[in-house]
C-alpha positions, 0 to 999 in steps of 0.5 A: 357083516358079509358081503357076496361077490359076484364075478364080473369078468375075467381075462381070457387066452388073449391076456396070457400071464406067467406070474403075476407080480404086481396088479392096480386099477385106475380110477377109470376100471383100467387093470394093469398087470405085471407079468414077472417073466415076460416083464410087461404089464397087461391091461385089461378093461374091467370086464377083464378084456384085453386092452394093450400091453405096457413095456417089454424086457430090456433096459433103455425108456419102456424097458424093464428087468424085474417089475416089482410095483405097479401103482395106479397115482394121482391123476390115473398115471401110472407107476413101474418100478424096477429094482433091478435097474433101480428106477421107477417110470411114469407113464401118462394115462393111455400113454405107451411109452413113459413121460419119464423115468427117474434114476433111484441109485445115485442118491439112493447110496445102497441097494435098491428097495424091495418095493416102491409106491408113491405117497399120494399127494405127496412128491415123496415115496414109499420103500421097502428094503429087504436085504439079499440072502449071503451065503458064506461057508454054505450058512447065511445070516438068519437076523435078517431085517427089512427097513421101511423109509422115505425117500426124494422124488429123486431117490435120496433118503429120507425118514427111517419109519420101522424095521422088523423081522424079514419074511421066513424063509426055509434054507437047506444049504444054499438053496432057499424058499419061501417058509409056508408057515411063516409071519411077516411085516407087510406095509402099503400107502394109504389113500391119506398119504400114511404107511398102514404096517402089519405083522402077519401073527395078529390082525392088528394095523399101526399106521404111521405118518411119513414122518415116523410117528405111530397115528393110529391101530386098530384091527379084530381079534382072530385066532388062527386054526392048528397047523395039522399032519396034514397041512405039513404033508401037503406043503411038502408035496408042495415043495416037491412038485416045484421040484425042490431038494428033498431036504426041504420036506424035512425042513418044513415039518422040523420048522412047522408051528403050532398055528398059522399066521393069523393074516394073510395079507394087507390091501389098501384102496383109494377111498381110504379102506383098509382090507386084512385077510384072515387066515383059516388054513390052506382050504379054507375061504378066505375072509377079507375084513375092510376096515374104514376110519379105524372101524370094521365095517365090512367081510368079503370071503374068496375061495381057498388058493384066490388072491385078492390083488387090488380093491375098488369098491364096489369091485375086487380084483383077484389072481385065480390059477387053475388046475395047471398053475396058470393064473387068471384075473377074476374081478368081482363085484360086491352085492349091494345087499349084505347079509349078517 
């Protein structure tokens, strides 16, 4: 069953964005937005007007150095984490300074994760670490592996969930970038306090309990398409535009593979779906399959190079750059009549 989006709104040249790191919606439509290089979060209405701006760079209370989660918790108060200052702040709903911050690094004993989110209900959070690239004699280590834990409401560690491969990534030298063809773990919360894991080579999910133990998989069987001349030729035009060393164009046709990933990506939401998005190419719409209980239940398909940020049915919130680069936020809202 397909379901058609309708645009609802979009932020407009009062709610500039550079890069966006992390988005969520409250309970209330409120849409939080972390910008990356300017190190705050924008909020915008759910007709994607501007409301405030949250924090700004720095390192004391309401100051942030890298803004890598953003989480919309129990209650409508908000989560920021920073892993470059290793600590994740609190603020009240409407609040623009933070009710508190807690300190991750004394207990954490270690690098910071990667990723933080809270588990709802629960005074415990969720972790990704994904270990740092080490050049020695202009060679790293290619067996890299993020880990996903628990950890304390005060950073120490808990439960060890899963561990698989780190994300590819294209290296010439010292210098290094994201492989465009390559397969991932992604993990999220779910709205029942469980870890929803996917491997990006199929479109199957596994959760996981806080405790480690499997609960349940589910997904849909889905082939990727071919990986053409053409998709490698315009992923190292790509690769050039950024300005990256030649190398790398022959980095990324010597390391092409036969197929894409068969997902994109993976979204959980507050009412307990779960939503993958299906890979059909680099032009090609996507199609977001929601999963409920288990069970497909629902298709959404966004435009090619749109990137659904957050879900709150019967909205999506969607990263959109235009022909500059620049990004945008599109929120959607899903048509009550679907069609087969």
């Amino acid at each position: 069953m397909a379901a058609t989006p309708v645009e609802w709104g979009v932020s407009d040249s009062s709610s500039e964005f550079t890069d966006i790191t992390a988005l969520d919606v409250d309970g209330a439509g409120h849409v939080y937005v972390a910008d990356f290089y300017r190190q705050q979060i924008t909020v915008l209405s759910q007709r994607g007007r501007f409301e405030r701006v949250i924090g700004r760079r720095g390192s004391g209370p309401g100051e942030f150095q890298a803004i890598r989660s953003i989480q919309a918790t129990d209650g409508d108060s908000l989560l920021v984490y920073d892993p470059t200052l290793a600590r994740v702040s609190i603020y009240a709903p409407g609040a623009a300074a933070p009710a508190y911050t807690v300190d991750l690094g004394p207990k954490l004993g270690g690098a910071a994760p990667f990723f933080l989110w809270k588990l709802p209900q629960q005074r415990k959070y969720l972790a990704l670490f994904r270990p740092a690239f080490v050049f020695s004699g202009g060679k790293t280590d290619l067996k890299r592996r993020d880990v996903v834990r628990i950890l304390e409401s005060d950073g120490a560690r808990g439960a060890e969930i899963l561990s698989f491969p780190s994300r590819s990534f294209l290296i010439s030298g010292t210098s290094l970038t994201p492989n465009p063809f390559g397969r991932e773990g992604i993990v999220q919360p779910t709205a029942g306090g469980e870890i929803a894991y996917l491997w990006t080579d199929s479109v199957a999910v596994t959760t996981f309990s806080p405790d480690g133990r499997k609960h349940a998989a589910f997904g849909v069987p889905h082939q990727a398409p071919p990986v053409s001349r053409g998709d490698v030729a315009r992923e190292a035009a790509q690769l050039r535009e950024f300005g990256l060393p030649a190398a790398f164009e022959r980095v990324v046709a010597d390391s092409a593979p036969d197929r894409w990933p068969a997902a994109t990506d993976l979204l959980t939401d507050r009412q307990g779906n779960v939503f993958v998005g299906l890979s059909g190419g680099a032009r090609a719409p996507v199609e977001w399959a929601g999963f409920r209980d288990g069970r497909y239940f629902r298709s959404v398909f966004l435009p090619p190079h749109e990137k659904l940020r957050a879900v709150q049915l019967p909205f999506l919130f969607v990263e959109r750059r235009d022909e500059l680069n620049v990004p945008r936020v599109v929120i959607y809202r899903i048509a009550e009549r679907s069609q087969q």
